[in-house]
TORFIZA-91160 format. One record per residue (C-alpha): residue in one letter; residue number from 1; x, y, z; chain. Coordinates in Angstrom, 2 decimals. Layout:
<a, NUM, <X, Y, Z>, A>
...
% end
This chain:
<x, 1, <-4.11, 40.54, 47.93>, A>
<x, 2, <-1.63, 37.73, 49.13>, A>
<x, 3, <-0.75, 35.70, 46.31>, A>
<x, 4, <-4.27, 35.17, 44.80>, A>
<x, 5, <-4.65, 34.63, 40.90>, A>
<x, 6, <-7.18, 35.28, 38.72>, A>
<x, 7, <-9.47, 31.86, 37.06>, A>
<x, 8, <-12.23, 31.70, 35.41>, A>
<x, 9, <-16.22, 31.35, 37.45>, A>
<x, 10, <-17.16, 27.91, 37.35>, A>
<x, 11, <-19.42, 28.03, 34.63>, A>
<x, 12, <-21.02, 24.88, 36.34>, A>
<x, 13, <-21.93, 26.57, 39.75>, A>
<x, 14, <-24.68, 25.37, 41.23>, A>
<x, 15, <-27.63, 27.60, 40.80>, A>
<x, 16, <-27.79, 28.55, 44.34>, A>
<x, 17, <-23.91, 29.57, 45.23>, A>
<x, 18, <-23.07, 32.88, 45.58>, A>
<x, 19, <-20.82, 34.97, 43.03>, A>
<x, 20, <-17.46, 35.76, 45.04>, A>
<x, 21, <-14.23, 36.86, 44.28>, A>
<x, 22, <-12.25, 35.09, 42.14>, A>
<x, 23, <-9.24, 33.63, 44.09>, A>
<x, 24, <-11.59, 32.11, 46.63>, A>
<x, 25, <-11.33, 28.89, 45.49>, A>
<x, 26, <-13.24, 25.57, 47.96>, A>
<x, 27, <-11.67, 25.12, 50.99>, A>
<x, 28, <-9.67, 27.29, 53.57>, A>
<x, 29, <-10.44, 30.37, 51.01>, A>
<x, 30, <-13.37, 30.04, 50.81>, A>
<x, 31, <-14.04, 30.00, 53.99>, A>
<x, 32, <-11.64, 32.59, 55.24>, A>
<x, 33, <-13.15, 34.83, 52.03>, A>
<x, 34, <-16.98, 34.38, 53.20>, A>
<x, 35, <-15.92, 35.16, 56.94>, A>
<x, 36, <-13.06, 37.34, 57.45>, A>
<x, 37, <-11.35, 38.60, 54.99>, A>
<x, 38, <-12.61, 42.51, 54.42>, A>
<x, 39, <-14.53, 42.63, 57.82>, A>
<x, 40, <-13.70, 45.95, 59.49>, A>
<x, 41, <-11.50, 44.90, 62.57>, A>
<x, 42, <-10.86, 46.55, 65.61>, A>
<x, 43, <-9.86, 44.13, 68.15>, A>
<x, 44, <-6.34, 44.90, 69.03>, A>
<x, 45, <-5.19, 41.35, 69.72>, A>
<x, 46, <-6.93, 40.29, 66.35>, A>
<x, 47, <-5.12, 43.37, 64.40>, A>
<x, 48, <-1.54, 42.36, 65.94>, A>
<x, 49, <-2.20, 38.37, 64.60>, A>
<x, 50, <-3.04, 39.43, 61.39>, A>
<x, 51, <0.20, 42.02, 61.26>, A>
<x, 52, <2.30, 39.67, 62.54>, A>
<x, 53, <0.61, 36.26, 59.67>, A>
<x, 54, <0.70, 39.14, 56.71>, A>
<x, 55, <4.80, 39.33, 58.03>, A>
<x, 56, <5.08, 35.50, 58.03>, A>
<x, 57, <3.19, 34.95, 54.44>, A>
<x, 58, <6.13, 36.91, 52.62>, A>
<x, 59, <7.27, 34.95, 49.61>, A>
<x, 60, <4.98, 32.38, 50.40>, A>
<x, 61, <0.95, 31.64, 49.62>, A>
<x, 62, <-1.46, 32.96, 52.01>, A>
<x, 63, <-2.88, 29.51, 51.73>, A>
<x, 64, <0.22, 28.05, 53.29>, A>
<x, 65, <-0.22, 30.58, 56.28>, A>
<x, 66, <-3.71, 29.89, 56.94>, A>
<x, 67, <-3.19, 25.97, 57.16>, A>
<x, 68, <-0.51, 27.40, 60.26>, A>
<x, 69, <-2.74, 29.54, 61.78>, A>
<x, 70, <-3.50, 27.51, 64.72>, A>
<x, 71, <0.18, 26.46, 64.88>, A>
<x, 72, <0.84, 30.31, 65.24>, A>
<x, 73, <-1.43, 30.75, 67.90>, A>
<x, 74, <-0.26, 28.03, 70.26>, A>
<x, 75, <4.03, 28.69, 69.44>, A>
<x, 76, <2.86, 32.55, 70.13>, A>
<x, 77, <1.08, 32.27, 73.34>, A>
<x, 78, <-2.29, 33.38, 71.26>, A>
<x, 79, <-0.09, 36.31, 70.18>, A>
<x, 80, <-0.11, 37.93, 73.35>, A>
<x, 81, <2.12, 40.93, 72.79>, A>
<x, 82, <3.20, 40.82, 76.46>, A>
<x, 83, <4.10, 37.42, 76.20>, A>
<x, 84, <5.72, 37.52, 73.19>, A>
<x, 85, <7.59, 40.94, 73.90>, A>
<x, 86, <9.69, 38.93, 76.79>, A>
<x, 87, <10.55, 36.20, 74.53>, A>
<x, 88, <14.40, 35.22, 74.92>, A>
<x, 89, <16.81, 32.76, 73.16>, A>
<x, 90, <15.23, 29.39, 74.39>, A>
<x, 91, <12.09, 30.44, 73.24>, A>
<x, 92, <13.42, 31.75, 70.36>, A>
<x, 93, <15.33, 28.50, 69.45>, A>
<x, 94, <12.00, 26.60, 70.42>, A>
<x, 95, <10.16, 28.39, 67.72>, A>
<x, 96, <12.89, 28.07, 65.29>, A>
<x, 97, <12.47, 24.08, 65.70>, A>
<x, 98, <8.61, 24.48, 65.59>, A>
<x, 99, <7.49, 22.15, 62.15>, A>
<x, 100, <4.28, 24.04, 62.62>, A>
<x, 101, <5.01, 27.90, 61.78>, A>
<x, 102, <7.28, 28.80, 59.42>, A>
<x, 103, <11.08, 28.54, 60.63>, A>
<x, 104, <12.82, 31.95, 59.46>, A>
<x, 105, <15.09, 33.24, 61.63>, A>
<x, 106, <14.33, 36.60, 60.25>, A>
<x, 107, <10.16, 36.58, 60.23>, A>
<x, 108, <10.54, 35.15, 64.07>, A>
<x, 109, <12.87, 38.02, 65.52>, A>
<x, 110, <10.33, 40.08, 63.28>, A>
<x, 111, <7.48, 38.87, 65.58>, A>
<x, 112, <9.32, 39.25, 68.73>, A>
<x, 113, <10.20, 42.97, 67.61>, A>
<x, 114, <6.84, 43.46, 66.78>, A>
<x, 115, <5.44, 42.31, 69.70>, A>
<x, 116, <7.47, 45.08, 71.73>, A>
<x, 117, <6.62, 48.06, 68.80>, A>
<x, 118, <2.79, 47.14, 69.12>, A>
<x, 119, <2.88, 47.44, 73.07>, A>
<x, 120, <4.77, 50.87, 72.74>, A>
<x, 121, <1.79, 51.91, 69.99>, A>
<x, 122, <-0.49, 51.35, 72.77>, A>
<x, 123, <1.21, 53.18, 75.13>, A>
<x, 124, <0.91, 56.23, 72.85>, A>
<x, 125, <-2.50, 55.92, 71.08>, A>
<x, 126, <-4.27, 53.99, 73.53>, A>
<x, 127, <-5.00, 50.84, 70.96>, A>
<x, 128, <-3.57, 49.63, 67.93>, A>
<x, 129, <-7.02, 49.91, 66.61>, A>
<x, 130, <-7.02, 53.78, 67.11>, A>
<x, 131, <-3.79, 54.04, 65.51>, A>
<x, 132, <-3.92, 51.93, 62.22>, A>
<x, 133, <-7.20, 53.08, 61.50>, A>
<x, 134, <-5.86, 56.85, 61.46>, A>
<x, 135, <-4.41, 55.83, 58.18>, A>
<x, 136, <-7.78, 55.37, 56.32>, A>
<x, 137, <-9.47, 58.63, 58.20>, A>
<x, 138, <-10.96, 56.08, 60.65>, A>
<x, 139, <-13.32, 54.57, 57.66>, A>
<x, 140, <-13.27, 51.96, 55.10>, A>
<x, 141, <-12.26, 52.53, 51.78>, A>
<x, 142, <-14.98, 51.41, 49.78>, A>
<x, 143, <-13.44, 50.42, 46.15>, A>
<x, 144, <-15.72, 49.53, 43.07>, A>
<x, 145, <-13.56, 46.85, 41.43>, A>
<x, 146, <-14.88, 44.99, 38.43>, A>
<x, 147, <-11.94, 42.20, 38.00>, A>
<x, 148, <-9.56, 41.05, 40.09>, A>
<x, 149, <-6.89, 42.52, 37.81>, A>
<x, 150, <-7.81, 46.40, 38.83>, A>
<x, 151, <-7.27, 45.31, 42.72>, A>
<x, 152, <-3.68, 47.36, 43.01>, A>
<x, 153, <-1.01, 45.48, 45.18>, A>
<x, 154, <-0.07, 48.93, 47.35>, A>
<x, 155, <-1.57, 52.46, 47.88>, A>
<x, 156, <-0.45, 55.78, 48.87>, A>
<x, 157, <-2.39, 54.59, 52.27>, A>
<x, 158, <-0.76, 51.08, 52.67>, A>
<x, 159, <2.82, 53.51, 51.62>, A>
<x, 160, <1.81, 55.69, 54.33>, A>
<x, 161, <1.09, 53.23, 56.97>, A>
<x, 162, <4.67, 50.97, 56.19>, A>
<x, 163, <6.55, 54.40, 56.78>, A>
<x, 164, <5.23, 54.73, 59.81>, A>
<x, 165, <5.46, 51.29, 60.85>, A>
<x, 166, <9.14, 50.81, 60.08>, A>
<x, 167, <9.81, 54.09, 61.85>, A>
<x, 168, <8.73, 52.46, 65.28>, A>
<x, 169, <10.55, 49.50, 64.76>, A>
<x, 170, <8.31, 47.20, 63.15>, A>
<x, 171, <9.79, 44.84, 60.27>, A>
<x, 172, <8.35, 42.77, 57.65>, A>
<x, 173, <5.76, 45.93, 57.00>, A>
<x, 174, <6.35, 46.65, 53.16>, A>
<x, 175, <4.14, 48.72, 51.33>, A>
<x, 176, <2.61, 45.75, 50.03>, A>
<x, 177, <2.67, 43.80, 53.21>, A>
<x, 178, <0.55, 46.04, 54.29>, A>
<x, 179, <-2.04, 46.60, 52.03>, A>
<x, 180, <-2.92, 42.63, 51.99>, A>
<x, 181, <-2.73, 43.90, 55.86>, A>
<x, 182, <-5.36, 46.80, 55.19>, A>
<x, 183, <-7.72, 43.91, 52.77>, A>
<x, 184, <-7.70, 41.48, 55.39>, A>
<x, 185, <-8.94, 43.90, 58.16>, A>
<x, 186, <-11.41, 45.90, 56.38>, A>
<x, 187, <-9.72, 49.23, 56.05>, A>
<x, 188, <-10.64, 48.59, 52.37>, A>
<x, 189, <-13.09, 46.92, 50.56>, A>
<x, 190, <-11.30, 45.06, 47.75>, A>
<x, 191, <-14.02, 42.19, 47.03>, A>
<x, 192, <-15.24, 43.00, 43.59>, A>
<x, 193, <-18.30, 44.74, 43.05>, A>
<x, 194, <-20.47, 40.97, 42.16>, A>
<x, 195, <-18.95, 39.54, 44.83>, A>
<x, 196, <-21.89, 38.77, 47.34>, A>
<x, 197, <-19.30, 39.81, 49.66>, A>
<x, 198, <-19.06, 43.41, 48.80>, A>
<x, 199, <-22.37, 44.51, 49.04>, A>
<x, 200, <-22.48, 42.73, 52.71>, A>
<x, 201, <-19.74, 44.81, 53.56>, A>
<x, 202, <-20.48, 47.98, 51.76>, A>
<x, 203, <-24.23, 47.81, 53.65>, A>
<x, 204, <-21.88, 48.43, 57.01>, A>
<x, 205, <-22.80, 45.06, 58.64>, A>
<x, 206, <-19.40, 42.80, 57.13>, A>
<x, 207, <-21.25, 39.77, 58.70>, A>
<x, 208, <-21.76, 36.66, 57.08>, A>
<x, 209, <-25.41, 36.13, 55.65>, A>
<x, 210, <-28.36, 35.12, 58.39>, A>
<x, 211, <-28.17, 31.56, 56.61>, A>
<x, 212, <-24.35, 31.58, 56.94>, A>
<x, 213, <-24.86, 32.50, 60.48>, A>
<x, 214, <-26.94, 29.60, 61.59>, A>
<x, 215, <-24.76, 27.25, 59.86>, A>
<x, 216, <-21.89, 28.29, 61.31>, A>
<x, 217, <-23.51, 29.20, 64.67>, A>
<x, 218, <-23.20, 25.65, 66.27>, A>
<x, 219, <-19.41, 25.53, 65.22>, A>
<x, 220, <-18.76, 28.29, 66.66>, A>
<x, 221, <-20.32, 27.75, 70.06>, A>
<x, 222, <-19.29, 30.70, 71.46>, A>
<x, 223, <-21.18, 32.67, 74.99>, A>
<x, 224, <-20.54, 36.20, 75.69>, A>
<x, 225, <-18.29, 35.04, 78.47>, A>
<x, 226, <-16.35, 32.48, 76.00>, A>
<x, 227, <-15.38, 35.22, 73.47>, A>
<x, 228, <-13.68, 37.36, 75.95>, A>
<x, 229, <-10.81, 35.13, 75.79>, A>
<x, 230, <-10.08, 36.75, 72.46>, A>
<x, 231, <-9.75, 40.04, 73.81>, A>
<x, 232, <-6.87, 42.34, 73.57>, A>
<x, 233, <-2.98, 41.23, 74.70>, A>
<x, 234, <-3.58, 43.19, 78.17>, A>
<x, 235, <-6.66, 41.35, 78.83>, A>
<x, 236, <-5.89, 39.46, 81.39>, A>
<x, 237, <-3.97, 42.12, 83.59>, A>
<x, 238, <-7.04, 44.54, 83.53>, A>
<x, 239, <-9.13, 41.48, 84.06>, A>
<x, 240, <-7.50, 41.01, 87.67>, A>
<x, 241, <-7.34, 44.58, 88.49>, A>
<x, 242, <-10.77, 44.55, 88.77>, A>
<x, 243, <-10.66, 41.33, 90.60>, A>
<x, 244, <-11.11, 38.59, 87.97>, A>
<x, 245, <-8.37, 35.78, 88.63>, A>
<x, 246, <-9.36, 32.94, 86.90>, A>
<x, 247, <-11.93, 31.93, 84.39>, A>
<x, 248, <-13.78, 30.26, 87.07>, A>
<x, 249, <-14.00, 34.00, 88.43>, A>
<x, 250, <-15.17, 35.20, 85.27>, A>
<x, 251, <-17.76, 32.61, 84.62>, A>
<x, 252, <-19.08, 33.24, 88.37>, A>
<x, 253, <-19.23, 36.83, 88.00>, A>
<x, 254, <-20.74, 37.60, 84.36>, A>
<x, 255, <-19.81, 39.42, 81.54>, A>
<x, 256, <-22.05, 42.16, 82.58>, A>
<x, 257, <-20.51, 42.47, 86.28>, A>
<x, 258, <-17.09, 42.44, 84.55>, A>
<x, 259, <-18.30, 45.00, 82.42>, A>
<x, 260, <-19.75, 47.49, 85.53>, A>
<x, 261, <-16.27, 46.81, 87.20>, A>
<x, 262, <-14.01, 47.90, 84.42>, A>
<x, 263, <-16.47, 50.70, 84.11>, A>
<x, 264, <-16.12, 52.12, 87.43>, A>
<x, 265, <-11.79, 52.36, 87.22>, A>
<x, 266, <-12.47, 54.73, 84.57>, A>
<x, 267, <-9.05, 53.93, 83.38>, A>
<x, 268, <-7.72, 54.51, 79.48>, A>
<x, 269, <-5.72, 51.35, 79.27>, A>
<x, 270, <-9.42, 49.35, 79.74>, A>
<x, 271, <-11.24, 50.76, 76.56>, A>
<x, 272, <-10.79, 47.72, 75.08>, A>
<x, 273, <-11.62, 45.34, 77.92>, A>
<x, 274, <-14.74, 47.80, 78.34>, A>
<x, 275, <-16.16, 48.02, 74.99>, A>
<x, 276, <-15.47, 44.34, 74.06>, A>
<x, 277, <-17.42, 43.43, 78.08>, A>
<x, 278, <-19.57, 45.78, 76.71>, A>
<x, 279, <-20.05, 43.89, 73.10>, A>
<x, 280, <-21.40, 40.49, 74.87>, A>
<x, 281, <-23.91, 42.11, 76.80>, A>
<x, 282, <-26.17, 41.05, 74.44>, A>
<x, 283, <-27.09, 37.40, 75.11>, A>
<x, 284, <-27.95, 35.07, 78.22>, A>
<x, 285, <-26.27, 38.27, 80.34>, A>
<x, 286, <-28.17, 40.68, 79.27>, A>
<x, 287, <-31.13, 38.98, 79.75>, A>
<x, 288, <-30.42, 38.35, 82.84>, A>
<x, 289, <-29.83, 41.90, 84.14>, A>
<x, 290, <-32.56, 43.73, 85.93>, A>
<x, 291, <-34.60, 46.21, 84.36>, A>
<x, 292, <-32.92, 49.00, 86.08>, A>
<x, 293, <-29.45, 47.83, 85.43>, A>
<x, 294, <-30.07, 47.68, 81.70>, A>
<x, 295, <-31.93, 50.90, 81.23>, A>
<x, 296, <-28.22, 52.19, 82.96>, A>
<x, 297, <-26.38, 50.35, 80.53>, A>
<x, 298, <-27.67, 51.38, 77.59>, A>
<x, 299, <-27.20, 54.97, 78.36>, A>
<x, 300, <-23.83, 54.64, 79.30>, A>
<x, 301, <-23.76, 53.01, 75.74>, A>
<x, 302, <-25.29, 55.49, 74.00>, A>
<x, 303, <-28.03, 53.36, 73.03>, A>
<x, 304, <-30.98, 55.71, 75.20>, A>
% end
């Protein structure tokens, strides 16, 4: 659980704030704790940031690492694995004099190493998704923890999963590494059981609460078409096989042509593209489609 320590509730909480767990104090926990952490994850690019920030946080606070997170994103070409995988000394000596991540010569190589043992994980299991999540029978493991102090810092899971890691070549993927790893992605459920958090996430949704929603809904400002820019680290090469160049090409053709496209090649290497395409079909796009075209859609998705 990163380096979080146990203090006392505010016994002055406003009547109206929600119970959560303990180490979420105001601030970047907080908000990280209400939004992210312990949401089941499955977005390849997403999973490779947080395996690569769990490797940078080592001996330092998780607090430090989230205050960097944008830094990390820009020095690590929004962790695009392809990028990152053909990273050679200038780059590396340009990230070593970058104020903004954290300059170990050890946790950058580690990144760069990574970058080239997550593409070859693809290669063999098709996503990183399909592979990590192996390692917890494909479901989350729902704990009942009363206290912080019962949260354990590894598992014969999180044991299981760093074996396996460090046997294709990735570093910085200790036991305990990765079960912070596992508790940030939702392979468990660590909040405590009076967190307001836990019974979100236990109910199968791991979204924030309909009021949390709206208030964060105008920050995030985000259209079908904007999210896909958070897709996986092959995004952008699948994106042009199907003839998508730019994102003026993308906005012009819709997240729902783009989706019918990648459909067609049939190809395994597009899962992701095609269930993520597939994911913002369900704002201004959809509405948009002819009756026809959705009534096709939705079987394809299961959903008739």
């Amino acid at each position: 659980m990163h380096d979080h320590t146990e203090t006392p509730m505010t016994k002055n909480k406003p009547a109206n704030e929600p119970v959560r767990c303990q180490w979420a104090k105001p601030g970047l926990y907080t908000e990280y704790h209400d939004r992210e952490w312990g949401v089941p994850l499955h977005d390849d690019q997403q999973l490779f940031e947080f395996l690569i920030l769990e490797g940078a946080q080592a001996g330092l606070s998780w607090e430090t690492i989230l205050n960097k997170r944008e830094n990390y994103r820009r020095a690590f070409d929004g962790f695009d694995a392809d990028k990152m995988a053909r990273y050679g000394a200038r780059k590396k000596q340009q990230l070593l004099a970058d104020a903004g991540i954290v300059r170990n010569r050890l946790k950058v190589e580690a990144a760069i190493g990574n970058a080239r043992a997550y593409l070859a994980v693809q290669e063999e299991f098709g996503t990183l998704d399909a592979y990590l999540w192996r390692f917890v029978d494909g479901q989350p493991r729902q704990n009942a923890w009363k206290t912080l102090a019962e949260v354990p810092a590894q598992t014969t899971e999180s044991d299981a999963l760093s074996r396996d890691l460090r046997q294709r070549g990735f570093k910085f993927v200790g036991s305990t590494i990765c079960y912070a790893f596992m508790q940030a992605v939702g392979m468990v459920n660590d909040h405590v059981v009076d967190c307001f958090r836990y019974r979100e996430i236990l109910a199968g949704s791991g979204k924030p609460s309909r009021a949390k929603r709206r208030a964060g809904k105008k920050a995030d400002g985000e259209t079908p078409v904007a999210r896909l820019k958070n897709l996986g680290p092959r995004s952008t090469e699948w994106l042009r096989e199907v003839g998508i160049h730019t994102r003026n090409d993308l906005e012009r053709t819709g997240a729902v042509a783009a989706y019918l496209l990648v459909k067609q090649r049939q190809t395994a290497s597009s899962l992701n593209l095609l269930w993520a395409l597939a994911g913002a079909l369900r704002d201004e796009d959809w509405r948009q489609l002819p009756p026809e075209a959705k009534r096709k859609l939705k079987e394809e998705l299961g959903e008739e």
